[in-house]
C-alpha positions in Angstrom: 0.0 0.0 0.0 2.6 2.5 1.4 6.0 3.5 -0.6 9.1 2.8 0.9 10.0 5.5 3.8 12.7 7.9 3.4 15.3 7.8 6.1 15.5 11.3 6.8 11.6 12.3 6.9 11.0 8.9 9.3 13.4 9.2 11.4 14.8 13.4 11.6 11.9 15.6 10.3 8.9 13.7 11.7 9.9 13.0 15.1 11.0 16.6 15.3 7.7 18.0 13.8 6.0 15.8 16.5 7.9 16.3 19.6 10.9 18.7 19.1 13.2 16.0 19.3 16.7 16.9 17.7 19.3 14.5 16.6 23.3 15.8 16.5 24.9 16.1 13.3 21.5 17.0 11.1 20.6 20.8 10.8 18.8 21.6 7.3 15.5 19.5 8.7 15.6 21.8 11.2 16.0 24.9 9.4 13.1 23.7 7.3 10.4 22.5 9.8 11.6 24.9 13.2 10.0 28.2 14.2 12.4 30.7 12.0 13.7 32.9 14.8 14.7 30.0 16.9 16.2 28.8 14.5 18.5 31.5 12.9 19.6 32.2 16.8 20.8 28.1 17.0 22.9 29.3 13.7 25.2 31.8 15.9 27.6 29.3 16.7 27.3 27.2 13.7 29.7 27.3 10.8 26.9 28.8 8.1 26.4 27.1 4.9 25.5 28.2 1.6 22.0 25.9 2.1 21.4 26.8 5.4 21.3 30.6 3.9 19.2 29.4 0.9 16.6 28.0 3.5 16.6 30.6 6.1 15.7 32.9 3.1 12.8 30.6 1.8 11.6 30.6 5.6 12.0 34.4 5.6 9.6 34.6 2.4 7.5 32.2 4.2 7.2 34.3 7.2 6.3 37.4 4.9 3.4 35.5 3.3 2.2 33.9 6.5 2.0 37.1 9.3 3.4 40.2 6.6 6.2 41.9 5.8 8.8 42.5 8.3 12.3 44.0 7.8 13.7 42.3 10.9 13.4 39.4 10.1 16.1 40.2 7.3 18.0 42.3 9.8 18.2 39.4 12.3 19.7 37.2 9.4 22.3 39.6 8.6 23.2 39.6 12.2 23.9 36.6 12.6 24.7 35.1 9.4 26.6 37.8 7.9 25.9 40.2 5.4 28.3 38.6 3.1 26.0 35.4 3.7 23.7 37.3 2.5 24.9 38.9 -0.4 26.2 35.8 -1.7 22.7 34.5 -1.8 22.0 37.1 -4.1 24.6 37.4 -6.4 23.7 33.6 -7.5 23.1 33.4 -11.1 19.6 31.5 -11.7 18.3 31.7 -15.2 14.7 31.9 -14.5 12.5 34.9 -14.3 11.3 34.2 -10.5 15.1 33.7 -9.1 15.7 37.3 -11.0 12.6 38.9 -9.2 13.7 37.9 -6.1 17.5 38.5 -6.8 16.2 42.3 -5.5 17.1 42.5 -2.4 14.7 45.2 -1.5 11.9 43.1 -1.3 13.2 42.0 1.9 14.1 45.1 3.2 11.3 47.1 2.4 7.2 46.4 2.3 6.4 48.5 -0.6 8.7 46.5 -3.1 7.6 43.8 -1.5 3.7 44.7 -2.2 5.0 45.7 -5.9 6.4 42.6 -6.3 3.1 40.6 -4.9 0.7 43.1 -7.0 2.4 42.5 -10.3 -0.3 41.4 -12.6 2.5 38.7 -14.5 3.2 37.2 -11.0 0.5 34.3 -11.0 1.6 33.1 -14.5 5.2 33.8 -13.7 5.2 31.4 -10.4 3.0 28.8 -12.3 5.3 28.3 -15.2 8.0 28.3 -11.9 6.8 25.5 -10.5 5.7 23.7 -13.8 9.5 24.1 -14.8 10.7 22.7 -11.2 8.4 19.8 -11.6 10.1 19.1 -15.2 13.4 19.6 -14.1 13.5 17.9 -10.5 10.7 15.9 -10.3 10.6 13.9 -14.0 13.9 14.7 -14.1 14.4 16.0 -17.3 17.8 18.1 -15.7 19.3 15.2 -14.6 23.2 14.8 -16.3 24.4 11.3 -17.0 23.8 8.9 -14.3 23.5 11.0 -11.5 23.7 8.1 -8.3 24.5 7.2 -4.9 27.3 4.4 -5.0 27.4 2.2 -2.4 30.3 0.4 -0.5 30.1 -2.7 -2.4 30.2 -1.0 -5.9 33.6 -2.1 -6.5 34.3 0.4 -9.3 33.5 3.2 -7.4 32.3 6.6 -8.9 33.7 7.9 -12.0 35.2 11.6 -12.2 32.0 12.0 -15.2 29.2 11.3 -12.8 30.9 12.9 -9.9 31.0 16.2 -12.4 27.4 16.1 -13.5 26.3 15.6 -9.8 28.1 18.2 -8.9 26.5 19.8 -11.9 22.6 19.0 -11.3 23.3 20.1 -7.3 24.3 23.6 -8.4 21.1 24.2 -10.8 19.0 22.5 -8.4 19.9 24.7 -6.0 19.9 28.0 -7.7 16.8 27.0 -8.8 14.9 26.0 -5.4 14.4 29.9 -4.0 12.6 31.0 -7.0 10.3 27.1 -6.6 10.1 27.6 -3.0 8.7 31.5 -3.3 6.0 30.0 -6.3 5.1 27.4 -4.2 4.1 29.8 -1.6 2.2 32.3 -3.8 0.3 29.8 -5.0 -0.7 28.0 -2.5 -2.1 31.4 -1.3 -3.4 33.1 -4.2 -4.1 29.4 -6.5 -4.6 26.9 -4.0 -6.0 24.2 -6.2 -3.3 24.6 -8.7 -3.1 21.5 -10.5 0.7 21.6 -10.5 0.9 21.3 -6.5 -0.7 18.0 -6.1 1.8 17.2 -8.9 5.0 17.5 -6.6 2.8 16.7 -3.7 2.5 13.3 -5.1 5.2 12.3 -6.7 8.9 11.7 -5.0 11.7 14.1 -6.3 15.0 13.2 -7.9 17.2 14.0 -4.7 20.2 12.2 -4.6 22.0 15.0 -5.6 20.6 17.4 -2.9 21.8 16.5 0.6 19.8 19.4 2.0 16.4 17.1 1.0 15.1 20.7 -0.3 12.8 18.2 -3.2 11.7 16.3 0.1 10.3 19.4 1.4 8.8 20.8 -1.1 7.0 17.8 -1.0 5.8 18.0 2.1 4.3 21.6 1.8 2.8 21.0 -1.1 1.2 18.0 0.2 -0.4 20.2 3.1 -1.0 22.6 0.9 -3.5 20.3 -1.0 -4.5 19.1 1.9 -5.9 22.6 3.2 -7.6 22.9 -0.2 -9.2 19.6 -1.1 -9.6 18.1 3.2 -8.9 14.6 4.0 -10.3 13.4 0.8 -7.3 13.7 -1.1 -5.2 11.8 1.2 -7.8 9.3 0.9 -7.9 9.4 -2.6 -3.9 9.0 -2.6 -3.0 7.1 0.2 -1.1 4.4 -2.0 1.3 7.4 -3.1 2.6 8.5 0.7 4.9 6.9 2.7 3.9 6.5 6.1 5.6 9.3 7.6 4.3 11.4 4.9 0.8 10.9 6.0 1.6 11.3 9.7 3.5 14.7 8.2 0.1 15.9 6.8 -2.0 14.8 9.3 -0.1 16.6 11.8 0.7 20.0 9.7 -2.5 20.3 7.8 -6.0 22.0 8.8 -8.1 18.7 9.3 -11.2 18.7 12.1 -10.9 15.3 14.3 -14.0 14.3 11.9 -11.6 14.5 9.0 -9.2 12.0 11.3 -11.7 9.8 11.3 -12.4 9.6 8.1 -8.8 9.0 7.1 -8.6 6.6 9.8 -11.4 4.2 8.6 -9.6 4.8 5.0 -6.2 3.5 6.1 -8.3 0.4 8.0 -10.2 -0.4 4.9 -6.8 -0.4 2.8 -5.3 -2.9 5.5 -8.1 -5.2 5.5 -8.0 -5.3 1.5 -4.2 -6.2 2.0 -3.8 -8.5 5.1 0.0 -8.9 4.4 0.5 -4.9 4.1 2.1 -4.6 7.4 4.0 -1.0 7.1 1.8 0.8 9.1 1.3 -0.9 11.7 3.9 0.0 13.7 2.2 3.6 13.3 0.0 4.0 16.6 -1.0 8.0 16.3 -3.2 6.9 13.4 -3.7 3.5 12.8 -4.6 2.1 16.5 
């Protein structure tokens, strides 16, 4: 019934997301799922990252669409990050019209380039063809170079200085390319909530090997929610052969659902267990299941 569960989602973001708990040595998952200013004051003894600045930016757009504009949220960033942290964030060369519009840093700094940037008649076709372009790219994966893979100890040939190139190659466009997917994802979920597009990456699992930061992984998840909020329980009903089993707690626990709606996607999981007897993946799953 269930796909198989990724490591990272089972075992870091969804026992965080449930009960705060951290494990050492993992950060981005934080960064993604935390309250933001907690967060970016955990990062002032931290050696900073490129990708934690690329998702402490994404959260700060977040933040903007969720409770409004607010310079000092940018201001706390610099503080502790660094302006040159900053700066190098946007002096990144993405070749897409969204990464350009938000390569202005005034938008962050200032509400009324922000509201021109949100009022801009173009900006609903502009974050569509966004996120239609990310789901190409990243999701079929139509940008991915050669035979971009994880090799394993006992691949006795060992990677090849071709695929470790167009890895390397696939993580730098991914990246420059997530800010600009991230920000579309937001706007339309907003402004376009039953954009067809959303429950396309909400439902299908990204091309990630090349991006340690398992940015694909969280798009995922908000776009799941994000349909979710818009379509209730019965579209995790309707797709519960396409989500992992922490991807369903996930939604369950982020998304606007009544304890009516619970029910209903409880008696749903029970009926797909009594059609499959030998289906035992979620059993071990007692928030839900029991």
């Amino acid at each position: 019934m269930f796909q198989n569960v990724n490591y990272d989602e089972a075992y870091v973001v969804l026992p965080f997301v449930q009960s705060g708990i951290r494990l050492k040595g993992d950060m981005t998952s934080y960064l993604q799922e935390g309250n933001l200013k907690t967060e970016i004051k955990r990062m002032r003894n931290i050696e900073v990252m490129p990708i934690h600045v690329d998702i402490l930016m994404c959260r700060a757009i977040e933040y903007y669409f969720t409770y409004g504009h607010n310079k000092s949220i940018i201001q706390m960033l610099e503080n502790v990050v660094g302006r040159d942290a900053i700066n190098s964030f946007f002096a990144r060369n993405c070749d897409h019209e969204m990464g350009r519009l938000l390569k202005n840093s005034a938008i962050y700094r200032n509400e009324d380039y922000w509201n021109q940037l949100i009022c801009n008649s173009d900006l609903p076709k502009i974050a569509y063809n966004t996120l239609f372009d990310y789901y190409q790219l990243w999701v079929n994966g139509d940008a991915i170079d050669g035979h971009d893979r994880i090799f394993s100890q006992e691949d006795v040939s060992g990677p090849d200085l071709e695929t470790d190139n167009n890895a390397a190659a696939n993580s730098e466009q991914f990246y420059a390319m997530f800010p600009a997917a991230s920000f579309a994802l937001l706007y339309l979920t907003k402004h376009c909530g039953g954009a067809e597009i959303i429950s396309k990456i909400a439902l299908e699992h990204p091309c990630n090997s090349f991006d340690s930061a398992g940015n694909g992984l969280w798009l995922r998840r908000r776009a799941l929610v994000s349909c979710a909020n818009v379509w209730g329980p019965q579209f995790i009903i309707d797709h519960l052969d396409d989500l992992t089993d922490c991807l369903l707690d996930y939604v369950i626990l982020k998304a606007n659902l009544r304890v009516y709606d619970l029910r209903r996607i409880k008696m749903a999981i029970l009926g797909f267990q009594e059609e499959d007897e030998d289906d035992e993946l979620y059993n071990d799953q007692p928030s839900f299941s029991s």
